[in-house]
N, C-alpha and C positions, 0 to 999 in steps of 0.2 A: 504494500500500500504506500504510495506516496504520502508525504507531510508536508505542512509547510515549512519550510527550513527558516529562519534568520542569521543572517550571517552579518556579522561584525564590519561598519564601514572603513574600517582600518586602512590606512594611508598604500593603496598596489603598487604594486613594486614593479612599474611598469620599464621592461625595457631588461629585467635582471631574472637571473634564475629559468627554472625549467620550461616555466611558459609567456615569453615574451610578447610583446604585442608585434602583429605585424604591421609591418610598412606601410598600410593601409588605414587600420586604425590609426597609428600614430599621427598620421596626415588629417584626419577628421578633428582630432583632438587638436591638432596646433591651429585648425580651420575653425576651430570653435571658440580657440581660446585669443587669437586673433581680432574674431567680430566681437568679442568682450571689450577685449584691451582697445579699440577702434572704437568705444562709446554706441555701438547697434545698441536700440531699443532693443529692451529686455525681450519684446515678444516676439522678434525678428530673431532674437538670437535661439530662440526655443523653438522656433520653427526651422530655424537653420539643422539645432542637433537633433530634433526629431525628423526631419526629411532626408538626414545622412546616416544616422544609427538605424533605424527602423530596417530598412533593407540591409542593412549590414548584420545585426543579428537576427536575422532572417524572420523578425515581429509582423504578426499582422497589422497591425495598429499600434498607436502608440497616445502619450499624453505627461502633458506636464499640469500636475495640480499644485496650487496653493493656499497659502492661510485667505481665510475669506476674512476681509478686515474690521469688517462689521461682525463678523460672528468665529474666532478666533479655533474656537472648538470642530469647523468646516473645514471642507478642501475644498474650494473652486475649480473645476474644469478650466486653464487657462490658454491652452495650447495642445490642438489634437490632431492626429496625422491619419489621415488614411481610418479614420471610424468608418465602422457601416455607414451607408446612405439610410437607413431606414432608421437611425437615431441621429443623424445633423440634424434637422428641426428642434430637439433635446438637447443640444451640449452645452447651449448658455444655462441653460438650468443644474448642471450636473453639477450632487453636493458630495462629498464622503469625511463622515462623521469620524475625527481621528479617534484612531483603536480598533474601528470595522473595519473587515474585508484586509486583504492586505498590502493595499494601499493606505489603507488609514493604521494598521499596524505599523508599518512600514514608518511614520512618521511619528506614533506613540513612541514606540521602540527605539528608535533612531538606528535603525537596520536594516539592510536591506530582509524584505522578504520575497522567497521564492517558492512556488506554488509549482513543482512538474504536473502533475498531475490535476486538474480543479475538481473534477469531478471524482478523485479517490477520499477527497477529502469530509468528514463528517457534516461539515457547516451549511448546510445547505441553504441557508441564508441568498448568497450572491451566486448559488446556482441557477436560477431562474435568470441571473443579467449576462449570465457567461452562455449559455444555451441560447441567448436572444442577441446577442451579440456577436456569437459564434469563434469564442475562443476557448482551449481547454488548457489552458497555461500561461503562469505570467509571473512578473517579476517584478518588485516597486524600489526604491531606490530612496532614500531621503533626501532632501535637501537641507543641507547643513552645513552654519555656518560658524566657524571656530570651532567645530565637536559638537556645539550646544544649544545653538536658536536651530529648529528647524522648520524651514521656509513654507515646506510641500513637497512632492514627490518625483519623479521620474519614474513613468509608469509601463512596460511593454507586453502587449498578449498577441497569445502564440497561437496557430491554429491548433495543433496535434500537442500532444505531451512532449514538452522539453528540458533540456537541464542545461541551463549557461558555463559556458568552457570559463575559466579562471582569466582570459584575458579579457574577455567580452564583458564578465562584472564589473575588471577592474577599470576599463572603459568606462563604465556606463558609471561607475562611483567618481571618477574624474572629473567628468562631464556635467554630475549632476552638483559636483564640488562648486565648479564654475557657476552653472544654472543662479545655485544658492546665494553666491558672491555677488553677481548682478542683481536678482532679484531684493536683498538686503540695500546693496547702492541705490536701487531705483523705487525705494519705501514701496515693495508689491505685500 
C-alpha cells in the first residue's frame, strides 16, 4: 500500500553525490532564478516555473498556492498550468485549508509531501477531487522562507502512480525556495 510520505525540505545537494541534476534541470533552475533576480512579477515568474517543470517531471498539471491574506489559515489557487478544462471556470475560487489534503499538509508541516499512490491511501476525503480531476499522484512542496514563514505550496499531479527521482524533489525544493523569496519580497 502506498503512504503519504513527508520528506524533510532540507537544503539538495544539487550538482554533488550519487544523483546529480542534469544539465537540463540545472538550466531551468538558473532560468528561474534569473527572472527573480531580473525583478519579473511574482506571477510571471510562477508561470515561468510551472510551464518549464511540469513537463519536465512529466506532471499533468501543476499549481502554485498561497497564504490567502484575508484569511491566513487558506491557500489560494494562484498560478495553474495545464488544469483540466472542465474546472478553469473554478480556479479563482480554489481554497485549501492548511493541514488538508496534502497540499495543505505540505504547508502545516513544512515538508514536502508525497502521495504515489492517491487512491491506496485511506482518506478519502480528496478522492472524489482527484477522480474528477483525473490524477492519481502528487507531490506538494512548501514555500519557505528562512526554514520558517511558509508562503504556500508548489503543487504537481501525476496521471498514473508515481514516485519522484531524488533530483527532480531537489529541483522542485529549489525552485519553490525561490517561489517563496519572491513571493515574501512582493507582500503575496
Amino acid at each position: 500500500m502506498s503512504e503519504q510520505r513527508s520528506v524533510s525540505p532540507a537544503a539538495p545537494s544539487i550538482g554533488f553525490g550519487p544523483d546529480p541534476l542534469p544539465g537540463r534541470q540545472l538550466e531551468i533552475a538558473r532560468e528561474i532564478g534569473a527572472a527573480l533576480r531580473g525583478g519579473t512579477h511574482l506571477l510571471e515568474v510562477c508561470r515561468l516555473a510551472l510551464a518549464r517543470l511540469t513537463p519536465l517531471v512529466r506532471a499533468r498539471f501543476s499549481s502554485v498556492f498561497l497564504r490567502d491574506p484575508e484569511e491566513p489559515q487558506l491557500l489560494r489557487l494562484t498560478c495553474a498550468h495545464r488544469w483540466p478544462q472542465s474546472s478553469a471556470r473554478h480556479l479563482a475560487r480554489v481554497r485549501v485549508r492548511v493541514g488538508r489534503g496534502p497540499t495543505g499538509r505540505a504547508a502545516a508541516e513544512r515538508a514536502v509531501v508525497e502521495v504515489e499512490d492517491v487512491f491506496s491511501v485511506k482518506q478519502a476525503e480528496w478522492h472524489g477531487p482527484a477522480r474528477e480531476l483525473g490524477f492519481a499522484s502528487m507531490i506538494a512542496v512548501p514555500l519557505m522562507t528562512g526554514g520558517t514563514r511558509v508562503e504556500g505550496t508548489l503543487s504537481f499531479y501525476f496521471r498514473e502512480p508515481h514516485r519522484m527521482a531524488a533530483a527532480e524533489r531537489a529541483l522542485l525544493v529549489l525552485v519553490a525556495r525561490a517561489i517563496a523569496e519572491a513571493a515574501a519580497k512582493n507582500g503575496a
